[in-house]
C-alpha positions as CSV (number, residue, x, y, z in Angstrom):
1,X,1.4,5.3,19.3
2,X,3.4,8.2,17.8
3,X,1.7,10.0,14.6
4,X,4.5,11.1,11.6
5,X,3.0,13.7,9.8
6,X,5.0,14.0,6.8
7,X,5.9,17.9,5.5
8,X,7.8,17.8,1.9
9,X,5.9,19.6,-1.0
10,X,7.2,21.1,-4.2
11,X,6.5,22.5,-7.8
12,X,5.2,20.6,-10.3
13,X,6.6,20.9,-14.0
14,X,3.6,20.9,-16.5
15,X,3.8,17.5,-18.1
16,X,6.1,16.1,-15.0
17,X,4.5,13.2,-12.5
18,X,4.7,13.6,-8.7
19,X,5.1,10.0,-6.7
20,X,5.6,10.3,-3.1
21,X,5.8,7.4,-0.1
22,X,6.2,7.0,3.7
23,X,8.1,4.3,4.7
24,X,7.5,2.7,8.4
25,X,10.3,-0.1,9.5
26,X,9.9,-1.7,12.9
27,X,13.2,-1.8,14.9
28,X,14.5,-4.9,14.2
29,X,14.1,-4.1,10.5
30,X,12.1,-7.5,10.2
31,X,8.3,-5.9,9.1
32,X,7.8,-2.1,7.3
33,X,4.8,-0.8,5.9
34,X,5.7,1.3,2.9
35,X,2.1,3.6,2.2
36,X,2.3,5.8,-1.4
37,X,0.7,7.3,-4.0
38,X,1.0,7.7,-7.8
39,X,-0.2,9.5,-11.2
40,X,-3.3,7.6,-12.6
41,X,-5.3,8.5,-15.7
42,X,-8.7,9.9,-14.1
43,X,-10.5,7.1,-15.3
44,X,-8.9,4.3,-13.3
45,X,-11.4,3.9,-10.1
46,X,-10.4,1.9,-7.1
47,X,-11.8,-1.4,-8.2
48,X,-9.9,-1.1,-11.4
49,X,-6.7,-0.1,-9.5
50,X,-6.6,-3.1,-7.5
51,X,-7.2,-5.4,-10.2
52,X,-4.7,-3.5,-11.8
53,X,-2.4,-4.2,-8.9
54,X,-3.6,-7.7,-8.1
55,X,-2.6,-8.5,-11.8
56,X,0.6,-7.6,-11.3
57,X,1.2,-9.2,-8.4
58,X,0.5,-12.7,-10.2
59,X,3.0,-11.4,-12.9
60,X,5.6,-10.9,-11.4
61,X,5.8,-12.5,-7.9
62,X,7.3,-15.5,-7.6
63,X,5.2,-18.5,-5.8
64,X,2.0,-15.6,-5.2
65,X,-0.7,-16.7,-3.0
66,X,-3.5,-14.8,-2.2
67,X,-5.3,-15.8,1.1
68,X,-7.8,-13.0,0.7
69,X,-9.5,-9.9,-1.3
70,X,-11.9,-7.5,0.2
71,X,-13.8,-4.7,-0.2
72,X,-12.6,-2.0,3.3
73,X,-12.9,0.9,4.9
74,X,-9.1,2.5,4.7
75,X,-7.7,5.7,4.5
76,X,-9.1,7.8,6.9
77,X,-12.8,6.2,6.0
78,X,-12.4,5.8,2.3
79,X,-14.4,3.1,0.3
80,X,-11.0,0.5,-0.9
81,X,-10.1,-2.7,-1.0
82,X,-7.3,-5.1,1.3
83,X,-4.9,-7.8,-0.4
84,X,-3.6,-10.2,1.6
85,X,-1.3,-12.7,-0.1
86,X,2.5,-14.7,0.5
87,X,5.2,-14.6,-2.3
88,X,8.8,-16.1,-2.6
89,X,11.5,-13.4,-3.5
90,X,14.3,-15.1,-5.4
91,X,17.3,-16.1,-2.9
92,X,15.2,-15.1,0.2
93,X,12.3,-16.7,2.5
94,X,8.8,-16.7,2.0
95,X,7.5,-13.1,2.9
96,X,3.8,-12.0,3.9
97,X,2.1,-9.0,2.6
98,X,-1.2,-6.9,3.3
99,X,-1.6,-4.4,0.6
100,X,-4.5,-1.4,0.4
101,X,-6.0,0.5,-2.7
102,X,-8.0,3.5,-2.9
103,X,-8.1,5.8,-6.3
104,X,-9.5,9.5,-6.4
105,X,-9.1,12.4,-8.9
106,X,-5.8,10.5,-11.0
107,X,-4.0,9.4,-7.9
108,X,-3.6,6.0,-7.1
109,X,-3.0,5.1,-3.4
110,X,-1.5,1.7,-2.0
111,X,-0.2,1.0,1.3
112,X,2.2,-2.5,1.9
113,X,3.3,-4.6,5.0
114,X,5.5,-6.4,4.5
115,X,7.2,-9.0,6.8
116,X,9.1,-12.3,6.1
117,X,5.9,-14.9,6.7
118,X,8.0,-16.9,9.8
119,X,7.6,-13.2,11.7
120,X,3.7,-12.2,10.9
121,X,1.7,-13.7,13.5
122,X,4.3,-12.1,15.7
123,X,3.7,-8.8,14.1
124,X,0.2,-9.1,12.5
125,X,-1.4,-6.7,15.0
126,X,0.7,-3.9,14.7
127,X,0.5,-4.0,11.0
128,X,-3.0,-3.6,10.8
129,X,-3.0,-1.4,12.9
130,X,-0.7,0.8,11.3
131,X,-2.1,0.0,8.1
132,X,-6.0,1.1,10.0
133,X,-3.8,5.0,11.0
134,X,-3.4,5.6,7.5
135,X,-5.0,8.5,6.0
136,X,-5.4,10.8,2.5
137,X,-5.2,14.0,3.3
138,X,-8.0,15.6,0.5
139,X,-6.9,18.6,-1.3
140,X,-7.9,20.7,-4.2
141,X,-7.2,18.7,-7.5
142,X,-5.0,20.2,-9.4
């Protein structure tokens, strides 16, 4: 496998929030992992930031089903946790999703496959193992 190292940086206004994402699509378009990170307040730990998540997930997604929750190794060897679950989007197929949480120092990170649920045995292997290359690269806070 190929490694994509991504290189974008810039300023930060004081008072302004930085999101960023990497987006991986397989070639026929039909699975993508989608990994990014977010602004938290500093006391939101990983466990609360997937419960956070996992809440709403049962908000808002139509027909959710979770098939499993655990507690992983992610991240480039960070303690997280791994979401597994099917949903129904309206007007579209039942899709499959494996979703990752880790939180340090007011960033929230999540990783998402995502592939319509007919496709991921097909594809369930290269997920995970995509999903397994991900890393946080640790730098000062700031």
């Amino acid at each position: 496998m190929g490694r994509f190292v991504p290189r974008l940086s810039g300023d930060l206004p004081p008072g302004w929030l930085a999101k960023e994402s990497l987006t991986i699509i397989a070639p026929d378009g039909q699975a993508n992992i989608i990994a990014s990170s977010e602004a938290l307040d500093e006391s939101i730990d990983t466990g609360a930031y997937a419960g956070l998540q996992g809440q709403l997930l049962r908000d808002e997604f139509p027909g959710y089903s979770e098939f499993s929750f655990e507690a992983v190794t992610i991240f480039g060897g960070q303690p997280g946790f791994q979401r597994h679950f099917e949903w129904t989007p309206p007007n579209g197929p039942p899709v499959t999703q494996i979703q990752l949480y880790y939180a340090e120092l007011g960033r929230g990170f999540t990783a998402t496959a995502t592939t319509p649920s007919s496709v991921f045995p097909a594809v369930e292997s290269v997920l995970r193992d995509v999903l397994q290359s991900l890393t946080v690269e640790h730098r000062p806070h700031r």
